[in-house]
Wavefront OBJ file of the C-alpha trace (Angstrom):
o trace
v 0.000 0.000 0.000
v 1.304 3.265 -0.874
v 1.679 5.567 1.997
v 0.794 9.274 1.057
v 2.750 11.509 2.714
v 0.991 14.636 2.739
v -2.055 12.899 4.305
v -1.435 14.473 7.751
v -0.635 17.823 6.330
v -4.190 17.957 4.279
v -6.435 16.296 7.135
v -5.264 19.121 9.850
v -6.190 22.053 7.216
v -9.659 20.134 6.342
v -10.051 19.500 10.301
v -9.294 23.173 11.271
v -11.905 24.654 8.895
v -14.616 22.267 9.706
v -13.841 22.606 13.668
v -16.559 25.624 13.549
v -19.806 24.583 14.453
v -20.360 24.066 10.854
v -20.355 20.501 11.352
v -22.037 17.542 10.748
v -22.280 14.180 12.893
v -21.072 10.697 11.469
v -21.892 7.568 12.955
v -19.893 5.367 14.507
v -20.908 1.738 14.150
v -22.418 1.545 17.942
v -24.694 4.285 16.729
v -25.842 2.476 13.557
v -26.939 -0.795 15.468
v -29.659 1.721 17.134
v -31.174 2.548 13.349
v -31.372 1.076 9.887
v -30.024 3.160 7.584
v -27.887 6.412 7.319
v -29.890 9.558 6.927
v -27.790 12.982 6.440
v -29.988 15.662 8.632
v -31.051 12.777 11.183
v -27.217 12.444 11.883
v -26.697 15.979 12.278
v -27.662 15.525 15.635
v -24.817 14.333 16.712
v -23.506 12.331 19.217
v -23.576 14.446 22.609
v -26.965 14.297 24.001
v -28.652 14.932 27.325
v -26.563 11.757 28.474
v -29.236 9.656 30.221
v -30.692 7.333 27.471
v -34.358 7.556 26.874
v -36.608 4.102 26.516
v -38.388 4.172 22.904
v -41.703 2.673 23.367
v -44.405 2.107 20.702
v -48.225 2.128 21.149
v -49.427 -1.130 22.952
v -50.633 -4.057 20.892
v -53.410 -4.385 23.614
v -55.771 -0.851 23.381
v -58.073 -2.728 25.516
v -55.961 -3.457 28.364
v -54.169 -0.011 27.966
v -57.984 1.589 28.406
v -58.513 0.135 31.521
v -55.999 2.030 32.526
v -57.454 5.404 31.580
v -59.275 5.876 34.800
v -56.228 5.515 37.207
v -53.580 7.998 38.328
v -50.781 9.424 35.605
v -48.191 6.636 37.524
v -50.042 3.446 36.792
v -52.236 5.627 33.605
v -49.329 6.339 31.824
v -47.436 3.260 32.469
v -45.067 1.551 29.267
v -44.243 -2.115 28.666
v -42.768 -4.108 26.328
v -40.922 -7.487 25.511
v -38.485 -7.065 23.157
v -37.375 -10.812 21.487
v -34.051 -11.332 19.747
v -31.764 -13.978 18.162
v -28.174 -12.862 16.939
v -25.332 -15.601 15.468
v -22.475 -14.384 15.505
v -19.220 -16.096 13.536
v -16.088 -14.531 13.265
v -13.002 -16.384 11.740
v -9.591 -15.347 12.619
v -6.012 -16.705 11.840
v -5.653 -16.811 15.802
v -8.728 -18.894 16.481
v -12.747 -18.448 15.711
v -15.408 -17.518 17.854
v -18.929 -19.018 17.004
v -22.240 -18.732 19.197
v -26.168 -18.247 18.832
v -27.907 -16.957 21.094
v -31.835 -16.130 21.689
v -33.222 -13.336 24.824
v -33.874 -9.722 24.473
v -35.072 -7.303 27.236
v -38.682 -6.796 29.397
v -38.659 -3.316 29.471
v -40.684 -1.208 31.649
v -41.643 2.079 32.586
v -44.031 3.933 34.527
v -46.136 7.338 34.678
v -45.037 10.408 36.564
v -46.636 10.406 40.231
v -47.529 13.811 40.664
v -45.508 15.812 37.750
v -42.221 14.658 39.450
v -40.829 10.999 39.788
v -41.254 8.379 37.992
v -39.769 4.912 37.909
v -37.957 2.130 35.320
v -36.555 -1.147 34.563
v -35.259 -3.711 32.270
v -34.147 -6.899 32.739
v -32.223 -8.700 29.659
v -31.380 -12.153 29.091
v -29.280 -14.162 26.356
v -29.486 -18.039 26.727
v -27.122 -20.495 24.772
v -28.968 -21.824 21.572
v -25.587 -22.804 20.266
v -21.812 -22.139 21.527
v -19.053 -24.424 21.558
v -16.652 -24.168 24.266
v -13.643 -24.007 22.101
v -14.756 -21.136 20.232
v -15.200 -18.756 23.040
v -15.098 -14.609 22.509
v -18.085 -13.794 20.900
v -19.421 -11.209 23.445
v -23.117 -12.543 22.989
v -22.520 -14.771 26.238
v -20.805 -14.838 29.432
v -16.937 -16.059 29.572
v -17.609 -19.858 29.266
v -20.232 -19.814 26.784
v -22.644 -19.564 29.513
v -26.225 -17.865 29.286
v -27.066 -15.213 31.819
v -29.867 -13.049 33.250
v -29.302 -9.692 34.979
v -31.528 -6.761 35.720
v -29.839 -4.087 33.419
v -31.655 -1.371 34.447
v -33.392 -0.261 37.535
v -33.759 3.510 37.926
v -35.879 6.590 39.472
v -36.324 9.944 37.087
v -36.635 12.924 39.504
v -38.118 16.433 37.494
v -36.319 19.167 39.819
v -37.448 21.968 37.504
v -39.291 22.301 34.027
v -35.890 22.258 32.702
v -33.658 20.439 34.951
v -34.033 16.316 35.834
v -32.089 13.833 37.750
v -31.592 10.261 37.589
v -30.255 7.975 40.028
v -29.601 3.964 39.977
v -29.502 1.199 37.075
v -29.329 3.045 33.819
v -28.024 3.059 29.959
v -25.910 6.149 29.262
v -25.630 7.696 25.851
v -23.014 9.561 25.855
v -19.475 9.624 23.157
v -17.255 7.145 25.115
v -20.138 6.541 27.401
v -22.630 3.965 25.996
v -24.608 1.361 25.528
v -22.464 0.105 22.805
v -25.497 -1.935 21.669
v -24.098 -4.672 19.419
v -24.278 -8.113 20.806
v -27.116 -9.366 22.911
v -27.546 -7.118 25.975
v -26.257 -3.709 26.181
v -23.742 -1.909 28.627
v -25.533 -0.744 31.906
v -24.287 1.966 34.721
v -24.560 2.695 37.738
v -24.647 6.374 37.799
v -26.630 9.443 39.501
v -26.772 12.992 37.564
v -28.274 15.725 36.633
v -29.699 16.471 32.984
v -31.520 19.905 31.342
v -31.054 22.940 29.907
v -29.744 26.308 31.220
v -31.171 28.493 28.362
v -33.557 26.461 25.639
v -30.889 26.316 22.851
v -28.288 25.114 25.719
v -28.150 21.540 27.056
v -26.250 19.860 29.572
v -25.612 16.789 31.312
v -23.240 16.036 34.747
v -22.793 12.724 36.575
v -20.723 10.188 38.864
v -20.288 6.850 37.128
v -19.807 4.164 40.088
v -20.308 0.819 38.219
v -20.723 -0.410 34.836
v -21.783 -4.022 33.490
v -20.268 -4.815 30.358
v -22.179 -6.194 27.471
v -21.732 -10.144 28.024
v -21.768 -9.682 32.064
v -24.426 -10.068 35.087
v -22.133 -8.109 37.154
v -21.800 -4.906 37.953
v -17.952 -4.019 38.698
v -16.093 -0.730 39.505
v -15.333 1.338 36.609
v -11.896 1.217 37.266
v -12.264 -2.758 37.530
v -14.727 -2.869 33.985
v -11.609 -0.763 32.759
v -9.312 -4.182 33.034
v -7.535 -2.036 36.321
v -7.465 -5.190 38.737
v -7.638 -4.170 41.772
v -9.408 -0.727 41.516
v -12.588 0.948 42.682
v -12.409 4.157 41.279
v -15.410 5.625 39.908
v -15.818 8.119 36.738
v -17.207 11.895 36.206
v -18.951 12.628 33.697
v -19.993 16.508 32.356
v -20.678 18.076 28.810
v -22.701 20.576 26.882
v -24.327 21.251 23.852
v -25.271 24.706 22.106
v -28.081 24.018 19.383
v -27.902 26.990 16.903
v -30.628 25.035 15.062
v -32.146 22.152 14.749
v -29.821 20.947 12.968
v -26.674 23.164 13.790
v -24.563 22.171 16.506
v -21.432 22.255 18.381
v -20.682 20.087 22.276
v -18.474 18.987 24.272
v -17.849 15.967 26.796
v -15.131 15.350 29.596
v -14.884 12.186 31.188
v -12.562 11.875 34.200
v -11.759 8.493 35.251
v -10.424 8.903 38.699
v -6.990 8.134 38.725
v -6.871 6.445 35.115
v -7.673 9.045 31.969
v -9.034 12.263 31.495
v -10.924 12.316 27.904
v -12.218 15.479 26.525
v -14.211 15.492 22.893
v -15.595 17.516 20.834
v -17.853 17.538 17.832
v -19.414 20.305 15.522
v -22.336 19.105 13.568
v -24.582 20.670 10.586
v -26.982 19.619 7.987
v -29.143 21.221 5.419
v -32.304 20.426 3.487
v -31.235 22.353 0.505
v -34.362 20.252 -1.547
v -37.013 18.162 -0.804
v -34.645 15.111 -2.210
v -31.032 16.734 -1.749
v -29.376 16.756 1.961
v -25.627 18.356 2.493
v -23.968 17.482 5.857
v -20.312 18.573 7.228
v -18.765 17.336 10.607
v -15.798 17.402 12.644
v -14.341 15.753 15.881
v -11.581 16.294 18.210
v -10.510 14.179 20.929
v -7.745 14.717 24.006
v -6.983 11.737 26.301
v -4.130 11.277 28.767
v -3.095 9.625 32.049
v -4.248 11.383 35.261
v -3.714 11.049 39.273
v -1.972 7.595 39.917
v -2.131 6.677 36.305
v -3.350 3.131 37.000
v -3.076 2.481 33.174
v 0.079 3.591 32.809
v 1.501 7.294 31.894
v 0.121 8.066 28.243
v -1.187 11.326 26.317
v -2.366 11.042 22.306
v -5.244 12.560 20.895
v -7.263 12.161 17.768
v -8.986 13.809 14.785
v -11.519 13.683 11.639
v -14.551 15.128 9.786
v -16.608 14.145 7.705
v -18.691 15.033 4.516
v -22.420 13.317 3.739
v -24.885 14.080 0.759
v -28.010 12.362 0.937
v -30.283 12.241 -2.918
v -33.434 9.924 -3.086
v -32.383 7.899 -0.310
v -28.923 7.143 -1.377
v -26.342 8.619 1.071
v -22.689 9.079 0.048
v -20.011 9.963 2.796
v -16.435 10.624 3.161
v -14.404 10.719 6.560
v -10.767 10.957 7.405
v -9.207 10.726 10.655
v -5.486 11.089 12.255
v -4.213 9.696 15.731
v -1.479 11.327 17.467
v 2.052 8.909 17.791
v 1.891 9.155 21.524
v -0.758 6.317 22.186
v -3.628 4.622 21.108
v -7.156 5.870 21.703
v -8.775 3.914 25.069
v -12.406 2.876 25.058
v -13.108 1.091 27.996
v -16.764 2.289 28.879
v -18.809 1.936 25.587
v -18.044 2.101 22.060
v -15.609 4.299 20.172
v -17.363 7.786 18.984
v -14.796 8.396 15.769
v -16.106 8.206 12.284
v -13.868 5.573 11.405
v -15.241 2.910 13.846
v -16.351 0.111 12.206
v -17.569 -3.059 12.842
v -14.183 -5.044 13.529
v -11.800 -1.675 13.822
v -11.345 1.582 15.109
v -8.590 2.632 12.896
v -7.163 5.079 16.238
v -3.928 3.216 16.582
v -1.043 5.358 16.977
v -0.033 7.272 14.464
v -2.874 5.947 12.449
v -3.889 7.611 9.770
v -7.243 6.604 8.032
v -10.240 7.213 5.422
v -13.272 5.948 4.574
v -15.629 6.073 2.086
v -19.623 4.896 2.776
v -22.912 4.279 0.681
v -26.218 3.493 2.039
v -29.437 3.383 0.192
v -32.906 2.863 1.278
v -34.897 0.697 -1.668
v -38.182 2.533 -1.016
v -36.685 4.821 -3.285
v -37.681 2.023 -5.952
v -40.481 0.223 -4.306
v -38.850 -2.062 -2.139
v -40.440 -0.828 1.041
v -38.451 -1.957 4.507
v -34.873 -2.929 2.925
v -31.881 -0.792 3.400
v -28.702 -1.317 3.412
v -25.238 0.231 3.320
v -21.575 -0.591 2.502
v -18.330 1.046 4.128
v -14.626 0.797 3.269
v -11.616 1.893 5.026
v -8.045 1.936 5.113
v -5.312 2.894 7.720
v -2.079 3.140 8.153
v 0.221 3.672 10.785
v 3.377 5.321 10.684
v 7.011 4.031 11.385
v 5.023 0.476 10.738
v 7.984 -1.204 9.860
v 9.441 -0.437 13.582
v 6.625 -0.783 15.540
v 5.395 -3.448 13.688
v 1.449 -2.393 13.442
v 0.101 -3.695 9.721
v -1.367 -1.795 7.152
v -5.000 -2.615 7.103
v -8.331 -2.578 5.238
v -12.046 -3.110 6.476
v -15.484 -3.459 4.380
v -18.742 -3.494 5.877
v -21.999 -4.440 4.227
v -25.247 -4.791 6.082
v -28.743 -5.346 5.180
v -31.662 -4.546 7.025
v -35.477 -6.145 6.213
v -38.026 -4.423 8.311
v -41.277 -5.461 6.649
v -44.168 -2.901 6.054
v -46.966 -4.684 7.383
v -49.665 -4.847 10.181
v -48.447 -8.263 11.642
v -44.460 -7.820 11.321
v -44.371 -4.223 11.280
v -42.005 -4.424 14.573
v -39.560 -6.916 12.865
v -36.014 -6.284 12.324
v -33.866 -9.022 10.204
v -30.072 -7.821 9.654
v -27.602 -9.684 8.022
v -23.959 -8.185 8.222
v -20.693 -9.380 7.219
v -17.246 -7.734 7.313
v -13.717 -8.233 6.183
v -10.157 -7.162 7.680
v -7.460 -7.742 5.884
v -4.089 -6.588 7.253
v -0.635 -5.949 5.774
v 2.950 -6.464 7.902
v 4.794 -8.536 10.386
v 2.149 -9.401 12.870
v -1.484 -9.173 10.337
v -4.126 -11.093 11.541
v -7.480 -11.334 8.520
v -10.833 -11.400 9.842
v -14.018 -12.797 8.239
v -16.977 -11.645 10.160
v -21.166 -12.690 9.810
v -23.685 -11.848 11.705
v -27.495 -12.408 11.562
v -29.880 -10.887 13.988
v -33.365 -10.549 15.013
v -35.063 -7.853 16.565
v -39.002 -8.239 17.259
v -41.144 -5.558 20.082
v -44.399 -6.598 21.344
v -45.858 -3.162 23.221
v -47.550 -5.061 25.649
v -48.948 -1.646 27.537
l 1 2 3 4 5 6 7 8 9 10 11 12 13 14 15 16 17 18 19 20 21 22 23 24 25 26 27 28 29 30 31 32 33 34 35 36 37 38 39 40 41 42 43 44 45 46 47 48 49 50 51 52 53 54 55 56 57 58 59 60 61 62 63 64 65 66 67 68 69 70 71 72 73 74 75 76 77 78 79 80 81 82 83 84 85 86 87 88 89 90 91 92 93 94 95 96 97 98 99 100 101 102 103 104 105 106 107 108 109 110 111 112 113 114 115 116 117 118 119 120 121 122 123 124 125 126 127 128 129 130 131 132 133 134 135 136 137 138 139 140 141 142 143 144 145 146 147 148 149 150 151 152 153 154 155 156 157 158 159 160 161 162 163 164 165 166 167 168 169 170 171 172 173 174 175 176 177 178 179 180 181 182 183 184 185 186 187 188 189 190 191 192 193 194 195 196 197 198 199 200 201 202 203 204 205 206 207 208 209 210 211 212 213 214 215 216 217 218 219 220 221 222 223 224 225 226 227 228 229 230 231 232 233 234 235 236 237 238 239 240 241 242 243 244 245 246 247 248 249 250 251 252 253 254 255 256 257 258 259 260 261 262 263 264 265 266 267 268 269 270 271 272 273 274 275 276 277 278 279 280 281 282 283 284 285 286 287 288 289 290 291 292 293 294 295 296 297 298 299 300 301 302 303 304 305 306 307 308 309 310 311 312 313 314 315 316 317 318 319 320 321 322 323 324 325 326 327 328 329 330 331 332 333 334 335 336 337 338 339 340 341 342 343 344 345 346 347 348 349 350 351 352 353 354 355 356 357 358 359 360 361 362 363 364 365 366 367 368 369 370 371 372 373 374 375 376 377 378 379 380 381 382 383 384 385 386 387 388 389 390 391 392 393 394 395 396 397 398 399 400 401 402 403 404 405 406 407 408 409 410 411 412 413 414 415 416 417 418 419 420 421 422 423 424 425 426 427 428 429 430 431 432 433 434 435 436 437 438 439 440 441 442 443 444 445 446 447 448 449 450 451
């Protein structure tokens, strides 16, 4: 692969003219397991939110049952649940060793009515049981270590309204924050801990604070320390979390987030987002993203400081969306994700492409087939390439990564809550110590609004 050397030179004058808020958001591949298909103004929301994630529920199956509610107080009135079924397989084939497993559970989720305009309460509890998982083929993430199934009761919180504008949250939750997630792409999603605060100060100004105690990782019934989720054996330090975001539209943006692991890492991003309708079938979207990480206080992880940047460049026409992204890692380190998935543009489904000294691009398509009659099938390809520099003393391979994924969500009365996806993905790696990856995937998603 031929190595360009003004790469680094172009991205920084690219990145430094889109670090306005003239922005617009990508989507990192923990995002897109949350929707079907890419959308150019829908993304220009970005990826710092109110930080708290907020349960999607549909109207209930059941109007009848839900109507003998109608007479009770807002708390048990206004009451949600639903049982959300799925299956995933998941078969990955490396030169080191494959990992192979089905699984079938999903989530109960619940969540009830506010008692007198103030509190109201919530919980989920997932599950993913062992259709098929041989013990020598370990690692998927769908199960526990083992290959074992598992139950645990995700989520378990109280919403407190302060003010019109400010909330709080304490206990059990999902978290939706750049470096801060769900990370939503095996069976059962990453859960916190956490207590915080969430609102606005002015209307076009949001914010979000919090302490992070605990965390339960995707294929895990436990809830550990963050230090101790972090890999830090030994640890119980917790993490702060704190960020804001100034809407100048709807779909005009620019936020920040700092997470402070207590004697670990400090991370501070930063994104600028924008999109506009310029037609009724033509969408234009522009983005950037800046990140800062580095050891802090005892620096359990060792002493480290790197940093990383991109932007990226979306048009959306008759439900085709084309984008472009670039993005450079300083040489000091590699970019740590411990608590949720990886908020660059270049995160894919196998790689992050935030080595260090990694420099990377990527170009995407997705297309919606309503467009041609095909209503419920999407679908969207991504490749990328990075490469590091100094490879041939550190060692760290040239690679490559395509994506495709198809989504079926059938338009219909009976199976209009049905999800089928069907993704596959290919790394293929260059240098002294490359390791090739062939990746499928087939999952199920079904909701049942049961109130």
């Amino acid at each position: 692969m031929i190595r360009i050397s003004w790469f680094r030179t172009t991205a920084w004058c690219i990145g430094a003219l889109l670090a306005s808020p003239q922005g617009f958001a990508a989507v990192p591949d923990y995002v897109r397991e949350e929707q079907p298909v890419a959308d150019t103004m829908e993304d220009a929301k970005g990826l710092v939110t109110k930080g708290f994630y907020v349960k999607p529920f549909k109207l209930s199956l059941f109007p009848r049952l839900k109507q003998r509610l109608a007479s009770l107080p807002p708390f048990w009135r206004d009451t949600s649940l639903a049982v959300k079924p799925r299956s995933y397989y998941f078969d990955r084939d490396r030169d080191i060793g494959d990992s192979v497993a089905w699984a079938l559970g999903g989530s109960l989720e619940h969540q009830s009515g506010w008692w007198k305009e103030r509190l109201r309460i919530a919980t989920t509890l997932y599950t993913s049981q062992k259709l098929y998982g041989p013990g020598d083929k370990d690692g998927t993430l769908l199960l526990k270590p083992g290959q074992q199934s598992f139950t645990v009761l995700g989520e378990a919180y109280v919403d407190l309204r302060l003010t019109d504008s400010i909330s709080a949250r304490a206990g059990r939750t999902a978290l939706d924050l750049p470096y801060l997630n769900r990370q939503n792409s095996r069976m059962v999603p990453n859960t916190f801990l956490a207590y915080g605060l969430t609102g606005h100060i002015v209307e076009p100004l949001e914010f979000t604070a919090g302490q992070v105690t605990h965390m339960k990782r995707r294929n895990s019934d436990n809830f550990e320390p963050m230090s101790k989720a972090a890999g830090l054996l030994g640890t119980d330090e917790p993490a702060t979390a704190a960020g804001m975001r100034y809407n100048f539209t709807e779909s005009i943006n620019l936020g920040f987030v700092n997470l402070y692991a207590w004697e670990f890492m400090n991370t501070f991003y930063t994104e600028g987002n924008a999109g506009w309708q310029v037609t009724d079938n033509l969408a234009l979207g522009v983005s950037a993203q800046f990140t800062d990480q580095r050891s802090v206080g005892n620096e359990l992880g060792g002493d480290f400081e790197t940093n990383v940047y991109g932007a990226k460049v979306s048009t959306t026409y008759k439900g085709a969306t084309l984008s472009l992204a670039f993005s450079s890692t300083d040489n000091g380190s590699r970019i740590r994700s411990p608590f949720g998935g990886y908020p660059g543009y270049l995160s894919l489904m196998l790689k992050d492409f935030n080595r260090a000294g990694e420099d990377a691009w990527l170009v995407g398509l997705a297309y919606d087939f309503a467009e041609v009659g095909w209503n419920g099938i999407s679908g969207y390809v991504n490749y990328a390439e990075g490469y590091v520099s100094d490879s041939d003393s550190t060692g760290a391979p040239d690679q490559t990564e395509l994506d495709v994924t198809l989504d079926i969500r059938p338009k219909n009365a009976v199976l209009d809550n049905l999800w089928l996806r069907l993704r596959h993905a290919r790394v293929d790696q260059d240098g002294r110590f490359a390791n090739d990856v062939r990746d499928w995937r087939v999952i199920l998603n079904y909701e049942v609004p049961l109130l």
